[in-house]
C-alpha positions as CSV (number, residue, x, y, z in Angstrom):
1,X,63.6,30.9,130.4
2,X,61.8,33.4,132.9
3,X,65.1,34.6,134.4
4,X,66.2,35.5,131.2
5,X,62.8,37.1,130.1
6,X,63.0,39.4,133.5
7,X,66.5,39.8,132.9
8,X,65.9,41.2,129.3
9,X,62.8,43.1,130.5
10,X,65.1,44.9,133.3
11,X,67.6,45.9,130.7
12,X,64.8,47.5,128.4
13,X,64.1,49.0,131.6
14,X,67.4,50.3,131.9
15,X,67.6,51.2,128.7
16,X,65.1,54.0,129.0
17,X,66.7,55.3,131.8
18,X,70.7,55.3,130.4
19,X,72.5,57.5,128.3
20,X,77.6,57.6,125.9
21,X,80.5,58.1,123.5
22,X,83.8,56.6,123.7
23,X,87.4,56.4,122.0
24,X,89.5,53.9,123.2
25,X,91.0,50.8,121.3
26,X,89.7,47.7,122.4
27,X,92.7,46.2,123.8
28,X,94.5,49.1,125.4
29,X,95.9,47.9,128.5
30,X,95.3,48.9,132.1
31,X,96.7,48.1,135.0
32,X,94.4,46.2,138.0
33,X,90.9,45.3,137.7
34,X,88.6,46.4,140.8
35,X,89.4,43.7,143.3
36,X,93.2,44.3,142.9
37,X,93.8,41.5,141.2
38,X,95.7,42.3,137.4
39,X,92.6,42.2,134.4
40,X,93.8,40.1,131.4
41,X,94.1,42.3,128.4
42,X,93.6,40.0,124.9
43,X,92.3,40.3,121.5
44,X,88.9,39.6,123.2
45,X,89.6,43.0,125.2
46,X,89.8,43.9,129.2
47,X,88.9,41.1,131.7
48,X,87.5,42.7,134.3
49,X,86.5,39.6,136.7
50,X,83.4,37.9,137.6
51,X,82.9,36.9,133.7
52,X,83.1,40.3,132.4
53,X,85.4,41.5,129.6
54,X,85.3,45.2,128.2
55,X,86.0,46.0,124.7
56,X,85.2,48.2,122.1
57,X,83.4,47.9,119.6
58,X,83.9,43.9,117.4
59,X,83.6,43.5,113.9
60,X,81.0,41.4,112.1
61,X,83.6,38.5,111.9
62,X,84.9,38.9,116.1
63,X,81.4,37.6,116.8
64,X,82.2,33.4,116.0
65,X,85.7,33.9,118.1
66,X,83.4,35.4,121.2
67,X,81.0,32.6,120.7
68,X,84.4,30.0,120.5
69,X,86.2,31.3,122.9
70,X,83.0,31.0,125.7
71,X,80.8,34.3,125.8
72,X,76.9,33.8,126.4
73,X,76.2,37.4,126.4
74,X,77.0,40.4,124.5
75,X,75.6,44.2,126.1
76,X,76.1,46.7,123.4
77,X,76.0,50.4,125.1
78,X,76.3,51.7,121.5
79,X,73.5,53.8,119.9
80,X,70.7,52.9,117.2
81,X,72.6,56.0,115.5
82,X,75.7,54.5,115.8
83,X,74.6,51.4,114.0
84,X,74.0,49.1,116.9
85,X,70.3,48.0,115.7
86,X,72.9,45.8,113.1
87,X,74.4,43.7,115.9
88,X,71.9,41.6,117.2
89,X,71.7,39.3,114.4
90,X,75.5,38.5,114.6
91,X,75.5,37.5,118.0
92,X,72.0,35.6,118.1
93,X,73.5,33.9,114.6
94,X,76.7,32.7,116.9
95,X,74.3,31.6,119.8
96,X,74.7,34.3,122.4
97,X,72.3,36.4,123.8
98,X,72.2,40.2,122.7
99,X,70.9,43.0,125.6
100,X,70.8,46.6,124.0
101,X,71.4,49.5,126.5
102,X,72.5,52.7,125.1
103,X,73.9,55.1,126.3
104,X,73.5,58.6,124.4
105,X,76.6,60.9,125.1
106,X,78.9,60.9,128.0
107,X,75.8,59.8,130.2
108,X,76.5,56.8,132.1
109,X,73.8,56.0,134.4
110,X,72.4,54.1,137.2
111,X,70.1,52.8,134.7
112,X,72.9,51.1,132.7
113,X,74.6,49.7,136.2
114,X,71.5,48.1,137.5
115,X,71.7,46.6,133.5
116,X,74.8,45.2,133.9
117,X,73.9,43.6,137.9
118,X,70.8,42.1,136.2
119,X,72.8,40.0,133.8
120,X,75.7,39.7,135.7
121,X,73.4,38.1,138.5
122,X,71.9,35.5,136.0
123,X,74.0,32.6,135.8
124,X,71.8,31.7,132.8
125,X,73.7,34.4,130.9
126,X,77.3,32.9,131.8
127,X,80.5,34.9,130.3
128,X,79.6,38.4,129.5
129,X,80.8,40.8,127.1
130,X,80.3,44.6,127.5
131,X,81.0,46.9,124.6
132,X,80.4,50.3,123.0
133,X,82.3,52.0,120.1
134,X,85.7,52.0,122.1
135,X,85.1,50.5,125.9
136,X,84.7,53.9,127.2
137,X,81.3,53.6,128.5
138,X,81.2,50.3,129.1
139,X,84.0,51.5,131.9
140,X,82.0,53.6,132.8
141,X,78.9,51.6,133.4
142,X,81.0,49.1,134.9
143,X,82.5,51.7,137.8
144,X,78.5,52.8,138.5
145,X,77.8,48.9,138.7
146,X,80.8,48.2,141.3
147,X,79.7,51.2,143.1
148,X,76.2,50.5,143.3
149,X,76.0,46.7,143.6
150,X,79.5,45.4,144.9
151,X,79.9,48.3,147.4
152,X,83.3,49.8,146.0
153,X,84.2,52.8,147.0
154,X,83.8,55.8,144.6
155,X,87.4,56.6,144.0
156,X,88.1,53.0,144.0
157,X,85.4,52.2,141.8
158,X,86.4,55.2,139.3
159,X,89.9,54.1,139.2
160,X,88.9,50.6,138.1
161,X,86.5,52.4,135.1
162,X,89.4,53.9,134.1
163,X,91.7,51.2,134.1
164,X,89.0,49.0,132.0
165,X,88.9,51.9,129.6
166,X,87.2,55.0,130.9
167,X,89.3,57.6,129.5
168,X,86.8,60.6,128.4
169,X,86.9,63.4,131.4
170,X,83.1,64.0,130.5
171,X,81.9,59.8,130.8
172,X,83.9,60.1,134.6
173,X,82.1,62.9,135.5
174,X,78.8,61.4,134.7
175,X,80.1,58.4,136.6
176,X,80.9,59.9,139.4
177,X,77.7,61.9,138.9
178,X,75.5,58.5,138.8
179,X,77.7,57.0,141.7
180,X,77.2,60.1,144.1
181,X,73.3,60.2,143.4
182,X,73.1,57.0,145.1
């Protein structure tokens, strides 16, 4: 229970410091997830390894299949504007745990990296699922995070954003920004 209160109070933490907007569909396919290996593309979205799958955004009735199908935790990078404040009770009502970390714009941030390593890192939190509107800045979190906590390279790490669904020139940029301030 106090690993997932400071896990919660790190994202909030995160929160304040992140800022995204995205247009991909949630099960476009790429092509090798960051240690090489092929990422699993299903109706569930992008597996990207070590319990992480990247999708767009689900609808109100995706939220018993996550739930089913063995996700503990759902990060939603989408913004209060964009209707996210509406999420939590869907995934709390199907028993997983809801972390909120916007991201305003094509600003993806250390911030909402050291988010994602938090929960990651608690095995508490168990199968994660990472989403915004399309995936695009959940990529694009997900590159900062390999960067900055798993010690991929900044081309490599890039490349595996893009293949989990970074496609906006302007969310790489802030990527690479984020990845390069480091």
């Amino acid at each position: 229970m106090l690993r997932s209160t400071l896990s919660a109070l790190l994202v909030v933490a995160a929160a304040l410091l992140s800022g995204c907007i995205c247009s991909r569909p949630a099960n476009r396919p790429c092509s090798r997830a960051a240690g090489g290996a092929a990422p699993q593309a299903s109706a569930s979205g992008i597996d990207v390894g070590d319990g992480v799958t990247i999708t767009g955004q689900p609808s109100e009735d995706d939220w018993a299949a996550y739930a089913a199908a063995g996700y503990r935790t759902v990060v939603n990078f989408r913004t209060t504007r964009e209707g996210a404040d509406r999420e939590r009770d869907f995934v709390v009502a199907n028993g997983m745990q809801y972390f909120h970390v916007p991201i305003a714009g094509p600003q993806v941030t250390v911030g909402a990296a050291d988010a994602i390593a938090a929960i990651v890192a608690s095995p508490a939190n168990g199968r994660v699922l990472l989403h915004c509107s399309s995936g695009n800045r959940a990529a694009g979190a997900w590159s900062v995070y390999l960067a900055r906590h798993r010690g991929v390279g900044v081309e490599a790490a890039l490349a595996a954003g893009a293949r989990a669904g970074m496609t906006k020139q302007k969310v790489r940029a802030a990527a690479r920004a984020a990845i390069e301030r480091e």
